[in-house]
N, C-alpha and C positions, 0 to 999 in steps of 0.2 A: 448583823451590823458590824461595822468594823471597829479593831480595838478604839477606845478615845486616847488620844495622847496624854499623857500628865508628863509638867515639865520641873523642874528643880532645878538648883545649883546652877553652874554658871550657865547651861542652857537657857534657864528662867532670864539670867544676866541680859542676855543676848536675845532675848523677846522683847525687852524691856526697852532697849536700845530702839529694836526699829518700832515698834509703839512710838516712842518720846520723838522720831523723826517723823513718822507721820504726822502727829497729831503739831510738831511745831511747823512742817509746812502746810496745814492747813489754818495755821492763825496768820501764816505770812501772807498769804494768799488772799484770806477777806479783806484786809484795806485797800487791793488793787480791783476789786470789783467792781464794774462801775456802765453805767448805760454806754450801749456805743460798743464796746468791747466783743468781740464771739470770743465763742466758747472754745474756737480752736485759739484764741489766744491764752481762755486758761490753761490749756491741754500744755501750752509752751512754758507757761509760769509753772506747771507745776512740775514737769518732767525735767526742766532746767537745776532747778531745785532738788527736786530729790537726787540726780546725778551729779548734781556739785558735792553733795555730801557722801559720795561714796557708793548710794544704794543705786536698785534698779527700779523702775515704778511698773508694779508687779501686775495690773492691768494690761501693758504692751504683750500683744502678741497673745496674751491668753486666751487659750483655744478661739483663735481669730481676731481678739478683739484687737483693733488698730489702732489707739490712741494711749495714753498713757494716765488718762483719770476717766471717771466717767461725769459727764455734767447734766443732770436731770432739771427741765423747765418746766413749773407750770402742772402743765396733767401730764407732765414724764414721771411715771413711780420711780423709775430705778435703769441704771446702766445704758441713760443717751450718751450716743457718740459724740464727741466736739466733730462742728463744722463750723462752716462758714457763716452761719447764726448768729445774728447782732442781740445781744441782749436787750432792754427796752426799759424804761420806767415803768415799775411794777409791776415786775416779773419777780419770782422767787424762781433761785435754781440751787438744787444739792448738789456739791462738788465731795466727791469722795475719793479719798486716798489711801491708796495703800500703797507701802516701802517693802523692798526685798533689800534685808543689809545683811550682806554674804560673810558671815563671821559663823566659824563651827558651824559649819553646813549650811548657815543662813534661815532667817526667820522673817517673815509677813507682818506686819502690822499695819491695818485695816482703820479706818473713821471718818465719818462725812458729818455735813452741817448743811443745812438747808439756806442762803443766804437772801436779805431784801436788797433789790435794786434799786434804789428810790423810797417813794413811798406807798409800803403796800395798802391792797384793799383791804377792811375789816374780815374779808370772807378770807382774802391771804393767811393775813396774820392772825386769824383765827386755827387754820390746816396747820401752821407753821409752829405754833406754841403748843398745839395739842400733839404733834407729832414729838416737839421736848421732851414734854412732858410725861409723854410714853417710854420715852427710854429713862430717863430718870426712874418712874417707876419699877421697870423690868430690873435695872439693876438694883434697885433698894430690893428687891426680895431673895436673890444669889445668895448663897452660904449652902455649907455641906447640908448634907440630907435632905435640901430641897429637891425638886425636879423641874427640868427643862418647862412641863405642863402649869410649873408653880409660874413663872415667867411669862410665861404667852397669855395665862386667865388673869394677871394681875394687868398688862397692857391692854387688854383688848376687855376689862371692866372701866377701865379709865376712859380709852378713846370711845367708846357706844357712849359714856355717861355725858360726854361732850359734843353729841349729837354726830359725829365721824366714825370712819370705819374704816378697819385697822387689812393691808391686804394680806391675803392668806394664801396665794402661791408663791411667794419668795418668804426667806425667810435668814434667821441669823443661821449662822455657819461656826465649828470648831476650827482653830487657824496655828498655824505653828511653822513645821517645816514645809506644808503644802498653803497655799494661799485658801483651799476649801476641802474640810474635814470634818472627819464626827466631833460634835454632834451637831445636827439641824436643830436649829432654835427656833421654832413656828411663836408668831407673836399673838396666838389665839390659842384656843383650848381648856384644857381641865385643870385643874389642882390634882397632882399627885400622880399625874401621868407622866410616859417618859422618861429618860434616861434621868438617875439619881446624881447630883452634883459631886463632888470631890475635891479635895482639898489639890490644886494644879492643875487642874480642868482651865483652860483657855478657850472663848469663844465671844461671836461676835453677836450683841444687839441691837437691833437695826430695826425700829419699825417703821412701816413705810404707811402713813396713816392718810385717809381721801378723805375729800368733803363730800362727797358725792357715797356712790356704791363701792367694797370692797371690788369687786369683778376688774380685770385687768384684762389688754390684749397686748400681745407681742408682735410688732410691724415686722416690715417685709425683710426690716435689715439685718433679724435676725438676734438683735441685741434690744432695742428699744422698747419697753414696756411704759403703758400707756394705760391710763383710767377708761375703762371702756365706756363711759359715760359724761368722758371728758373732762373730768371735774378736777380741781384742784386738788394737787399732792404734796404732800414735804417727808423729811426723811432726817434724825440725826443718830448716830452709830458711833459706839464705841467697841473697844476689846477689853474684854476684863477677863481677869483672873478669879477663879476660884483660892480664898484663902477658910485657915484653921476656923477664922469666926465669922466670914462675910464676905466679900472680895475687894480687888483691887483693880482699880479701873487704870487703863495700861496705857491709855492715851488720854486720859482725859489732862485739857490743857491747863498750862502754867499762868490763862490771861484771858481778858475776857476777848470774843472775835468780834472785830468789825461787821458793822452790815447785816450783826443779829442779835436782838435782844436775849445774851448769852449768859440769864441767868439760873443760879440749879432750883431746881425746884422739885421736891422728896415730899409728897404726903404718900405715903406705902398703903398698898390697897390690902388689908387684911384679907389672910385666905381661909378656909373656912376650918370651921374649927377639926383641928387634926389631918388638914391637908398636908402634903410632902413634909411633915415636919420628923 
C-alpha cells in the first residue's frame, strides 16, 4: 500500500483553505437549485465560482471526466455527467465539489450534499436523511487508534438499521496534494480492520446509501453509476482531518444549505467492545 500522507503546519494551512472554498461553493449553490434548470447549468454555477476565486474545479479533465462537478439524480449513486438534463419536481440530485487552490503545490478539497427539488417523496426523503446521517455517524467515530474498518461497520450498522444499504464499490478516498489517495475508506466492514488512524491523516467520507440493493452498474459513458435496481440514492461527503483527540471536519459548512434539511445529527454507533480502540 502506498505511504498515507500526514499533513502539518502551513501545508495543513493550505488544505484548509480549499476545504473552506469548497464547502462555501457548495452552500452558494443550493439556493439556485430549482425545477427547470439542467444540470449542465449547475456544471456553470459551479465552475464559475470556483474560478472566480482563484482555484481550478478539480473534476475537469480528470482522467476524462468533462465537466467540472459531478451531479448525481435520483438512482445516479455517484459521478453523473451534467448535460442537458432538466431537473423536475421531486427529484433529489447530489452536486459534489471539489477545488484545486494552487498555493504550496496545491491542495483538493472534496464535499457533496444531496439536494430536494420541490417537494420530495417520503421514499426520497427517507434515502436522503439516512444517507445524512451515515456520514455524520462515520465521522463521530475518527480519532487516533481507530481504523478505517471502525468507520465503514459504524455507517453501514446505521444505514441496514434503516431498512437502506450502504453501496460497497465506491468508496471514501485519502485527498491532499492528489485529488485520490491512500487511504480507501469502504463505508461497510469490521471493527478493527484496516488502515490505523493518525493524528493528520486527511480523507474523505462519503456514503453513498440506496433504497433499494447495494449492487451498482456503471453505464456506457464510462463515469455514471447507477443502482442496479433502479432504486433511489443520496450521498453527502465531507473531508476531515484526523486530530490529537477526534477530528476536524475541513468542510463542513459555516450555514445551514438550501434545499436540504441541513441539520447534524450524531447518535455514534458504539463499536464493540475493544474494537479499533
Amino acid at each position: 500500500m502506498a505511504r498515507i500522507e500526514i499533513l502539518n503546519g502551513r501545508d495543513l494551512q493550505a488544505m484548509r483553505l480549499s476545504c473552506r472554498l469548497a464547502a462555501d461553493v457548495l452552500a452558494r449553490v443550493g439556493p439556485q437549485l430549482r425545477a427547470g434548470m439542467t444540470t449542465d447549468d449547475i456544471d456553470r454555477l459551479v465552475h464559475d465560482d470556483i474560478t472566480r476565486n482563484g482555484a481550478y474545479p478539480s473534476p475537469l479533465d480528470y482522467r476524462g471526466f468533462p465537466k467540472s462537478v459531478c451531479t448525481s439524480i435520483n438512482e445516479v449513486v455517484c459521478h453523473g455527467i451534467p448535460s442537458g438534463r432538466a431537473l423536475v419536481e421531486g427529484d433529489t440530485v447530489n452536486v459534489d465539489v471539489t477545488t484545486y487552490l494552487p498555493r504550496r503545490n496545491g491542495f483538493h478539497g472534496d464535499t457533496s450534499a444531496t439536494f430536494y427539488i420541490g417537494e420530495p417523496s417520503p421514499q426520497a426523503k427517507h434515502v436522503v436523511e439516512v444517507a445524512r446521517q451515515a456520514l455524520e455517524v462515520g465521522i463521530a467515530v475518527v480519532a487516533p487508534g481507530r481504523t478505517v474498518g471502525d468507520i465503514g461497520w459504524a455507517i453501514q450498522q446505521l444505514v441496514e438499521s434503516k431498512g437502506c444499504s450502504v453501496v460497497r464499490d465506491y468508496t471514501g478516498h485519502g485527498i491532499g496534494r492528489r485529488f485520490h489517495q491512500e487511504p480507501s475508506v469502504p463505508h461497510h466492514g469490521l471493527p478493527g480492520k484496516g488502515p490505523r488512524l493518525e493524528k493528520g491523516m486527511i480523507f474523505t467520507i462519503e456514503p453513498m446509501v440506496n433504497l433499494g440493493g447495494w449492487e451498482v452498474d456503471l453505464l456506457a459513458d464510462g463515469w455514471t453509476v447507477v443502482t442496479r435496481d433502479r432504486s433511489l440514492s443520496a450521498q453527502f461527503e465531507h473531508t476531515v482531518l484526523v486530530t490529537a483527540t477526534g477530528c476536524e471536519v475541513l468542510t463542513r459548512r459555516g450555514e445551514v444549505l438550501a434545499n436540504s434539511e441541513d441539520r447534524p445529527w450524531v447518535k455514534p454507533v458504539p463499536l464493540r467492545p475493544g474494537a479499533g480502540l
